[in-house]
N, C-alpha and C positions, 0 to 999 in steps of 0.2 A: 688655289694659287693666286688669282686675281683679288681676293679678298684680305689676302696678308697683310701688312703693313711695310711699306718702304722700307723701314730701320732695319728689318731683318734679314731685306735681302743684302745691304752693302758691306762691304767690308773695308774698315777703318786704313787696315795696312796697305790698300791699293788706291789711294786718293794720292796720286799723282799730281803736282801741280807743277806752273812756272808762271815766269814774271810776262808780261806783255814784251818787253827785250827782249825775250830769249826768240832764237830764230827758228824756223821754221825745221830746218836739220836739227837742232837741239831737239824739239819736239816731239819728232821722228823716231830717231832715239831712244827718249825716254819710253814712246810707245813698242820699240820693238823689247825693249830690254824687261820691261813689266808685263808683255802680253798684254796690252792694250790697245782700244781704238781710240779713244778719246784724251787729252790733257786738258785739266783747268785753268784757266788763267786766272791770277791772282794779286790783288795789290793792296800792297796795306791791310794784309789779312781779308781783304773782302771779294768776293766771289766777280771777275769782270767780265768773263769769257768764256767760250770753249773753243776749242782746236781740236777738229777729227779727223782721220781718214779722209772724209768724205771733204773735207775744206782743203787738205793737205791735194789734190785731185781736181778738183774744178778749182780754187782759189789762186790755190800754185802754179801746179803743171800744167793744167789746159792752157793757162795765162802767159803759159812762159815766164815765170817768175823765177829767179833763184830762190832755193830753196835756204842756203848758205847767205845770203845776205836778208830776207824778209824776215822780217820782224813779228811776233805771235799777233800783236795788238793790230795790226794792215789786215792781215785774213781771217782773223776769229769770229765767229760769230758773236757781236756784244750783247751783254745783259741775258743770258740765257734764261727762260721758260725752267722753274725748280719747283720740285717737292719736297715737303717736309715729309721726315722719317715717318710719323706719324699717319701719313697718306695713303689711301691704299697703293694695291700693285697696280691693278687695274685698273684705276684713276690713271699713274705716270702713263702705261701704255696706251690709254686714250688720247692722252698729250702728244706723247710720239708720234703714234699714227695720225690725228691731226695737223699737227704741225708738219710731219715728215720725216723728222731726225728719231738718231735711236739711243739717244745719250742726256740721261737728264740727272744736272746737278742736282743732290740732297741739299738742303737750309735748314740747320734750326735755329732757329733766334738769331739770325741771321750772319750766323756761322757755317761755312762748310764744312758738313759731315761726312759728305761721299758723292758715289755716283752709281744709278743705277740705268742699265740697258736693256735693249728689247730681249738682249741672249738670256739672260736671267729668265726669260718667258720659257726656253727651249729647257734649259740646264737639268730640270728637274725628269721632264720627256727623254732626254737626250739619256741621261744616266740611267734612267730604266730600260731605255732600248739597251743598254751596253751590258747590263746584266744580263738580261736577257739571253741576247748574243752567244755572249761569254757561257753562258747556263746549258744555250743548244751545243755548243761545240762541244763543253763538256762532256755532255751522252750521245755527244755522237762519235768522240774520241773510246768512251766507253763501251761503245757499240760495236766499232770498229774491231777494238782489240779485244771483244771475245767472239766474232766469228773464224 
């Protein structure tokens, strides 16, 4: 898994973006509505920002900020730390866990192509355990109904 390459984990149709304008509640939003943690910020086509959970949380609300009045470009983190698709998996995750955050823009040619997270590490783990899961209940609903 850690040997992959970026490109393959992200996926094109969930690059969420907004303009530095867009407010903090906008943001929000777009995160609950997509199943996301993170938004790009974006200007002029070029990558400026990120806005996550975790910004949305200490930048905002510890702050007492309105969420409905602040602006993306005020709490964003600028110039975010990015991978090329090209890069492994476990290269970004040593970024992450470095830096501390769990959200790293994709660049190619200095275009944004997506974004890949620490969950992407789990995703793989996670859906095997569910099989799993699902596999034991199976023979044990099978168990069940022939004693």
């Amino acid at each position: 898994m850690l040997g992959i390459a970026v490109g393959s984990l992200i996926e094109p149709g969930k690059l969420i973006v907004a303009s530095g304008s867009a407010t903090v509640a906008d943001a929000a939003r777009l995160m609950r509505a997509n199943g996301i943690g993170a938004v790009l910020v974006v200007e002029d086509d070029r990558l400026v920002g990120i806005f996550t959970e975790r910004d949305a949380v200490y930048r905002v609300l510890a702050a007492a900020r309105d969420p409905a009045a602040t602006r993306l470009a005020d709490v964003m983190t600028r110039d975010p730390i990015t991978v090329t698709p090209d890069d492994e998996f476990g290269y970004a995750l040593y970024l992450m866990h470095e830096h501390g955050f769990r959200h790293t823009p994709v660049v190619e040619n200095g275009r944004l192509v997506g974004v890949v997270s620490a969950r992407h590490a789990l995703d793989p783990d996670l859906e095997e355990f569910a099989v799993e899961a699902e596999r034991r209940r199976y023979f044990s609903r099978r168990a069940a109904a022939s004693r």
